[in-house]
N, C-alpha and C positions, 0 to 999 in steps of 0.2 A: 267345162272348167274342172280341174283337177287340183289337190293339196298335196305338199310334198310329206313325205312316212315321219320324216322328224319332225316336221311342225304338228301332224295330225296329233304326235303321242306329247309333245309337249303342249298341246291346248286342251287332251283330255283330260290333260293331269291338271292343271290351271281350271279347267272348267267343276271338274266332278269332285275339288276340295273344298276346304274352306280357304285356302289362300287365297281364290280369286277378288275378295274384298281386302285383301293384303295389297295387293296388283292395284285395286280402285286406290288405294291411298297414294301409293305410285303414280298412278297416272295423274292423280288430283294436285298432287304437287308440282306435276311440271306444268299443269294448265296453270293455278294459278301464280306461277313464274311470267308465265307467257303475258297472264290477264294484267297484270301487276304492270311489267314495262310497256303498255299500250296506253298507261295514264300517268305514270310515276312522274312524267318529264315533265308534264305540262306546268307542277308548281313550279319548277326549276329554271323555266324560260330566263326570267329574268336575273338569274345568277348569272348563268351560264352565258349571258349578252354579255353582261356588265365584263366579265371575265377574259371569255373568247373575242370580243368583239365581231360578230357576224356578220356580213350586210345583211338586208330585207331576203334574198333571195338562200341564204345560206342558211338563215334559221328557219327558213320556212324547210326546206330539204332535211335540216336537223332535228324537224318536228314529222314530218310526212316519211320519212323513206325507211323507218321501218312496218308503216301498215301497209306502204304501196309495195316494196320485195314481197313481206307476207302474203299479201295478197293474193298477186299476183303469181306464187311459187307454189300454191295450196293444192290444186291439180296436180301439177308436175310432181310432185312429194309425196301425193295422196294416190296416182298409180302405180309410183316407182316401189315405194310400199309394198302395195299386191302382189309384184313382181320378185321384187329379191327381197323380201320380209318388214313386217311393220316394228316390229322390234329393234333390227341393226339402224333403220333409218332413223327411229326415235334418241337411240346411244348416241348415234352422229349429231342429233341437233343438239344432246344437250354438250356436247365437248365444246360444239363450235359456238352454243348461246354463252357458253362458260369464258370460252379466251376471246370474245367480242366484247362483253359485258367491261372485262378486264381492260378494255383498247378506251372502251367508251370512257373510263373511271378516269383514268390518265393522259385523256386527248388535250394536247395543247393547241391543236388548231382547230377551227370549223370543219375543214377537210376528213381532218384524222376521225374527229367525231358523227360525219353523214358517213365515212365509209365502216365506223364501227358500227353505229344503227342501221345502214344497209345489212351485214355479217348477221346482226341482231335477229333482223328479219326474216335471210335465209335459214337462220336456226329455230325462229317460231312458227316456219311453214311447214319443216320437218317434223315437227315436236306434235303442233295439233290435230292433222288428219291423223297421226299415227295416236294416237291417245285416243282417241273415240273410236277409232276400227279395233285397237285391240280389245276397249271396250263390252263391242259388238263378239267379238272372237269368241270371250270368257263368259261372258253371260249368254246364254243360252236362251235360259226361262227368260220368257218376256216378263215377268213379273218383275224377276229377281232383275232384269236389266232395266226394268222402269225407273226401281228405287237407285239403281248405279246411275245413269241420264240424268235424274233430279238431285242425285250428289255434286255428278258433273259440272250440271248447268249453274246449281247455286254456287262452285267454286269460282267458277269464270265469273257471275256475277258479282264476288266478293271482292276478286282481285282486282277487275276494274273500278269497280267503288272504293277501295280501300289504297290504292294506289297512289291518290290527290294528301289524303291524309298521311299516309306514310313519307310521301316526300318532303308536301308541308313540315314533319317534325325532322327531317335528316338534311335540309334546307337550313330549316333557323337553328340547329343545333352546327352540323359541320360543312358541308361542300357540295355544290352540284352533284362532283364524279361520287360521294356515295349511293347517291340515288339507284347505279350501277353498280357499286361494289356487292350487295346485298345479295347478286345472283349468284356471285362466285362460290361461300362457304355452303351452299345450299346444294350446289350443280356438282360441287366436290361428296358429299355425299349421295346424293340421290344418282349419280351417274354407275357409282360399284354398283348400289342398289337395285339399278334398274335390269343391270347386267343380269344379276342373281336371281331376282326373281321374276319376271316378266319374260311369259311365255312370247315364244316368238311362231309368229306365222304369216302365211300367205294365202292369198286371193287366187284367182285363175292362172298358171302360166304357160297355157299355149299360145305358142305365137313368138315372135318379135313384139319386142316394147315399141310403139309409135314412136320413137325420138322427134321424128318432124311435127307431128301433133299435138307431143306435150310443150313442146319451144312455142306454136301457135298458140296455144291456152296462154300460156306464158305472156306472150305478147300481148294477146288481145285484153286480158282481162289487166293489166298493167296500165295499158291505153284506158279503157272504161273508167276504172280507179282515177287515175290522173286527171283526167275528164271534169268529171264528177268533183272531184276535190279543187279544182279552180274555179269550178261553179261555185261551189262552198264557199271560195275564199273572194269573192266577184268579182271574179275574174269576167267581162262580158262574153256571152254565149259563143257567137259568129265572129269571134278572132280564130287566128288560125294555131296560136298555143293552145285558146281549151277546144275548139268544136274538132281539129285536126287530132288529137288525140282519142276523144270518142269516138269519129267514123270510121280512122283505124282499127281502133280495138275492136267495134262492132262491125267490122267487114270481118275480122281476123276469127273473131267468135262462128259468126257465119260459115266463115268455109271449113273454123274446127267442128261441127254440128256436122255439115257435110262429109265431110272427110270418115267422122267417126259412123255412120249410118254405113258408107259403102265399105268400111274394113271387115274382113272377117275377124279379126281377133281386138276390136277396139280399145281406145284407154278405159272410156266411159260406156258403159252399154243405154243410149238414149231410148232406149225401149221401156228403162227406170221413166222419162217423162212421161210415158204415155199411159200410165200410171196416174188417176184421180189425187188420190193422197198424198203421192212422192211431190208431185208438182205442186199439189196447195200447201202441203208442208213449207216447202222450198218459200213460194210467196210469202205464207203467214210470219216465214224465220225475218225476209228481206223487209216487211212494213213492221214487225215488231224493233229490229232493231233501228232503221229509222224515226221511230216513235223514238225510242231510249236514247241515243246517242245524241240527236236534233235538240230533246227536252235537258238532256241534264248537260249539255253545251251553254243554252241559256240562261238556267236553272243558278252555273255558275257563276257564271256573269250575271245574274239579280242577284244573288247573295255577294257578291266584293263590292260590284261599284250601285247599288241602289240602296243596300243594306250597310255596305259600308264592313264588312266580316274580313279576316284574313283570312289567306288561303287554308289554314288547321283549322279557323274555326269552320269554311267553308264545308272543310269536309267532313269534319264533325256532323255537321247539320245532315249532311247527304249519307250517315250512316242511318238513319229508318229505314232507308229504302233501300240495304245491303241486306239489316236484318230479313224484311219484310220478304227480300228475294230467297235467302238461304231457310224461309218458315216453307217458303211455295215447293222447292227446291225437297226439302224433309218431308213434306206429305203430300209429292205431285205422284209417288205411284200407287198410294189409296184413292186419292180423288181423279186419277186414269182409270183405277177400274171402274169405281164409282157412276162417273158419268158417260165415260167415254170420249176417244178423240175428238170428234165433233162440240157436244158440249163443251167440253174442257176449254178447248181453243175459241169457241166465239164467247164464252162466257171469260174467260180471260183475258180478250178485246174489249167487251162491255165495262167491266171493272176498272180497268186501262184509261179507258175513254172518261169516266164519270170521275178519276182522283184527275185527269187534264181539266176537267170543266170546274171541279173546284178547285185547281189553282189561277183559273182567272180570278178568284176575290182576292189575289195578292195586289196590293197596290204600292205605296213609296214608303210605307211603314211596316214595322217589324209583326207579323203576326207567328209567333211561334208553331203553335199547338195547329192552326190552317196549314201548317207547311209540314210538321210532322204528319198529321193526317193522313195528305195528300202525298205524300213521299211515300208511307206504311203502301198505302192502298195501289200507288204506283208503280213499287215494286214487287207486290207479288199479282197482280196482275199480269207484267209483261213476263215475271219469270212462268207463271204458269204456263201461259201463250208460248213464252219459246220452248220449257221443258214437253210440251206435248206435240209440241211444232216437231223437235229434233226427233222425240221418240217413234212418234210417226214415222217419217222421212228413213230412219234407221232399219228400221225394222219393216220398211218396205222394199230394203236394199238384200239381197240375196249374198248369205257370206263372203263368197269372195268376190263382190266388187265394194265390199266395204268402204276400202281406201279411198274410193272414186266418190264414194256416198259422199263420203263425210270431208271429202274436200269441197263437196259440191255445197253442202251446208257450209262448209267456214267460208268460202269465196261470198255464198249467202248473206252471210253475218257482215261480212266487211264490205260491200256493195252496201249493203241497207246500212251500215254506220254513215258510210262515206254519201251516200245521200240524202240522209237525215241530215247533212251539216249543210248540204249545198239545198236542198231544198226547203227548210226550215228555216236556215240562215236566210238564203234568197227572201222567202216572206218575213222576215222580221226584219230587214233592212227596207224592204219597200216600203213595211208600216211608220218604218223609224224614221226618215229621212225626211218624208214632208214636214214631219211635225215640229222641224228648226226653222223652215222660209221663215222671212217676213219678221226677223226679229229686229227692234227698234234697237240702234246704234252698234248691230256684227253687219260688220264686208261681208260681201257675197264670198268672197276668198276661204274665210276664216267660216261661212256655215259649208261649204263644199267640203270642208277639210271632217267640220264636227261630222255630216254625214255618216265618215266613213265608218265609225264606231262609237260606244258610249265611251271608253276608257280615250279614244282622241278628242272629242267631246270635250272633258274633261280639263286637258293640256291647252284645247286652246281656250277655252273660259276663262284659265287661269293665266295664259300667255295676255289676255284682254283686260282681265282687270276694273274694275270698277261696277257702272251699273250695267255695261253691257256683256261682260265676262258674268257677273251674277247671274242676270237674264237668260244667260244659252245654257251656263250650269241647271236652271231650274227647265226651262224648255226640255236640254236631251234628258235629262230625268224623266220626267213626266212622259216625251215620246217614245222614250223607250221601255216605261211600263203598260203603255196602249199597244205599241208591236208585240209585245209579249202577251197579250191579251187575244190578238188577232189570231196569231202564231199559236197559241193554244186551241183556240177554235179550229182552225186548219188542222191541227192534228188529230183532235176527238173526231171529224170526219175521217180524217185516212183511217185511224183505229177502230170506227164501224164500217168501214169497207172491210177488215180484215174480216170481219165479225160474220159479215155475209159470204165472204171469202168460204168462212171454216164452214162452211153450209155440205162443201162436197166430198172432208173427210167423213170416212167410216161411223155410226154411230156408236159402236162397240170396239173394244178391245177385246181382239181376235187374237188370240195364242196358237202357232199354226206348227207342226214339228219340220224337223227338216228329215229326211230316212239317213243321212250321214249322220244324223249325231243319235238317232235311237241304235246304230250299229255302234258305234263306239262307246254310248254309254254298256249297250253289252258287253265290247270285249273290255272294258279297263271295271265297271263298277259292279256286273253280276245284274241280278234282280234290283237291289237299292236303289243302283242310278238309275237304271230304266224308268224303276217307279216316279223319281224324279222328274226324269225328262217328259215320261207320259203327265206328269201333272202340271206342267209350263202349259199346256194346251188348256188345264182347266182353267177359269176364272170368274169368281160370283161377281155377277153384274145386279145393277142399284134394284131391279124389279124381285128380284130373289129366284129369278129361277135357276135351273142349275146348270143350263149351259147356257154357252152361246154360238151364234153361225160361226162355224168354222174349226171345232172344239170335234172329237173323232166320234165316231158314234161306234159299239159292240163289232158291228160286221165288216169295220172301214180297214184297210191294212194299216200299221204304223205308216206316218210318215204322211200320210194321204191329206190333205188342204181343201175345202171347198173354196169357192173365188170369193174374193174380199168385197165385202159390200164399196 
């Protein structure tokens, strides 16, 4: 694999300044653009009904199709990157998140508004693989790219946390379409900006680009997505809308795995799985984020309709566990050197697990200071687990298949969201659903209907009326704090499977050089940089000695690596 002479001299110059935390602030701002409109809509649903008037089918598309484009485009964005540079494709998603945003703000029909959140999505698939590869580019020193990762991580966790809040107040103050406007004055600045300062570079490019390859990732993991997400929404298994979209996508995955093994010049080099760490990395990203996404789905649904909160105070409440992610986020590259990837990850599973088991003592009453706790402890837990998850996975990735890395983490993250809803969801409606039979003077009619949710629950209690409307409002209350209770249990399992999972990353944090950047800190920084770049290799580990496996010893040449434990 090979780099072209202008990107090589514009990432030494990025790497060997101090701008390159100029660049993280750059890139931090268009993730958390990204992280932002993956939550902002959901307070907005019920504007935007009332307004657009939707059917069932059309808000469900106005709600899904911009994680399922994302999704599904992550790969295809994340090699084409490598290829013709991670920089021009970054400038192009934020032009096109910018005049989407704009389509979304002023949609007068459902139509206008799933094709702008489609656009939405093409421009967030572009934006996030290329934001963590260039990531990888600029940082060098694994040190100095640990504390950049745990800048990263805590932004995208900010934004999706803060996104319910943000809309909640732009909601009850002005109009759905602001919820969108928000990107535009932001995308207007940060778009010159990115231009000017963000070095541009590339991955391997010999070869033809796969085109037929990247259309089958495309496809297949689109399929998966969609799958998955009807699971979510209960849809049953063995119809031919959800199971024919999974066997799709997962034939389609299959023959892109194949396809990519017999290429000589592949999108993806699958030789990254065969790699201990790259692959448990990969796992720990996919069960962390279905832990997160599964809990705080429910999470917000006990605070409206059990607690009774509005959507600002809801996300009020859910801001400990934004802080708690952005604390993990600021000192996940002390405590990576500290313990190490191994630790780091199963002990940030364990933490995980143990604030899920104290929020089963939530019941139908308002316990504050138990819910902050447990938010505190639940969000820096998972942020820990993903910030060491990603840094791992990263930095097991050889520079230039960066793009491919870090699509392969975000397709990650949105597989394991998109399963935590259908799989979480699946178990807390199984728990939910019995606990209405048998109620004295509701039709069987009107419990099939409460079944389907606690907020229809709800309608039809109040459609009933008297003592028997009373009786199914206190029933789904009550049943749907025992699903919740189940559904937590089932998760602090998956969360100590992660835990055993982290068992087969690295113990240590290995800082390894690469001989291309010990030659270019030569030719651009003299003695100074080198000295730098030979000290990315050091790093004091918890026992105090003063190296560790993999770190060069006196008679080793620059560049030289021993194998990773």
């Amino acid at each position: 694999m090979t780099r072209t002479n202008t990107a090589g001299a514009r990432l030494r110059t990025a790497a060997g300044g101090a701008n390159r935390w100029v660049v993280l602030v750059v890139l931090c701002v268009s993730l958390l653009l990204v992280a932002l409109d993956s939550t902002v809509l959901h307070v907005a649903v019920p504007s935007l009904t009332e307004d657009l008037n939707p059917s069932s089918t059309a808000l469900l598309w106005i709600v899904d199709a911009y994680p399922l484009i994302c999704a599904s485009l992550l790969i295809l964005f994340g090699t084409l990157g490598d290829r013709v540079g991670r920089r021009r494709v970054l400038l192009l998603g934020y032009a096109l998140f910018g005049v989407a945003s704009a389509v979304a703000a002023l949609a007068t029909t459902p139509e206008v508004l799933i094709g702008a959140r489609a656009l939405l999505g093409v421009g967030g698939a572009m934006i996030m693989p290329a934001t963590l590869s260039i990531l990888r580019a600029v940082f060098p020193d694994r040190r100095e790219r640990a504390t950049a990762i745990g800048i990263w991580t805590a932004v995208a966790a900010v934004g999706a946390a803060t996104g319910p809040v943000l809309g909640g107040f732009l909601v009850e103050h002005y109009w759905w379409g602001s919820v969108f406007l928000i990107n535009i004055p932001l995308m207007m600045i940060i778009l010159p900006l990115g231009r000017w300062l963000l070095p541009e570079s590339k991955g391997g490019s010999d070869g033809p680009w796969d085109v037929l390859g990247a259309l089958m990732a495309t496809a297949g993991v689109l399929g998966a997505v969609l799958g998955v997400k009807r699971l979510g929404a209960g849809d049953p298994p063995f119809t031919l809308a959800t199971a024919g979209p999974l066997l799709l996508g997962g034939a389609l995955l299959v023959l892109f795995v194949r396809r990519q093994k017999r290429r000589a010049h592949p999108l993806i080099d699958m030789r990254l799985f065969s790699r201990p760490a790259f692959t448990t990395s990969v796992g720990c990203i996919v069960l962390g984020m279905l832990a997160l996404v599964g809990l705080e789905l429910i999470a917000v649904q006990y605070l409206q309709l059990v607690l009774g909160l509005s959507p600002l105070e809801t996300g009020l409440r859910l801001l400990p566990l934004t802080f708690a992610a952005m604390a993990a986020g600021a000192t996940g590259s002390y405590t990576l050197r500290r313990l190490g990837p191994r630790r780091m990850v199963g002990w940030g599973f364990v933490l995980t697990a143990a604030a899920v088991l104290l929020l089963t003592l939530m019941g139908q009453h308002d316990r504050p200071l138990l819910l902050t706790v447990g938010f505190v402890l639940l969000g820096f837990g998972l942020q820990t687990t993903l910030f060491s998850a990603y840094e791992s996975m990263l930095s097991e990735a050889p520079p230039e298949s960066a793009g491919g890395a870090a699509a392969i983490g975000e397709t990650s993250y949105q597989l394991g969201a998109g399963m935590g809803i259908a799989l979480l969801g699946s178990v807390m409606n199984a728990a939910y659903a019995p606990g209405l039979s048998g109620l004295p003077g509701v039709p069987e009619a009107a419990t099939r209907a409460a079944a389907n949710s606690l907020g229809e629950a709800y309608q039809v209690a109040e459609r009933l009326g008297g003592p028997a409307g009373t009786a199914l409002h206190q029933a789904a209350r009550h049943a749907f704090v025992n699903g919740l209770h189940v559904t937590l249990f089932v998760s602090a399992g998956l969360l100590l499977m992660g835990a055993l999972m982290a068992l087969r990353l690295p113990r240590v944090m290995e800082c390894t050089v690469d001989p291309e950047l010990v030659a270019d800190a030569e030719a651009v920084g003299g003695a100074k940089q080198l000295e730098r770049v030979e000290q990315a290799e050091r790093v004091e580990p918890a026992d105090g000695a003063s190296k560790v496996p993999g770190s060069r010893g006196p008679a080793e040449p620059a560049g030289s690596a021993r194998p990773r434990s």
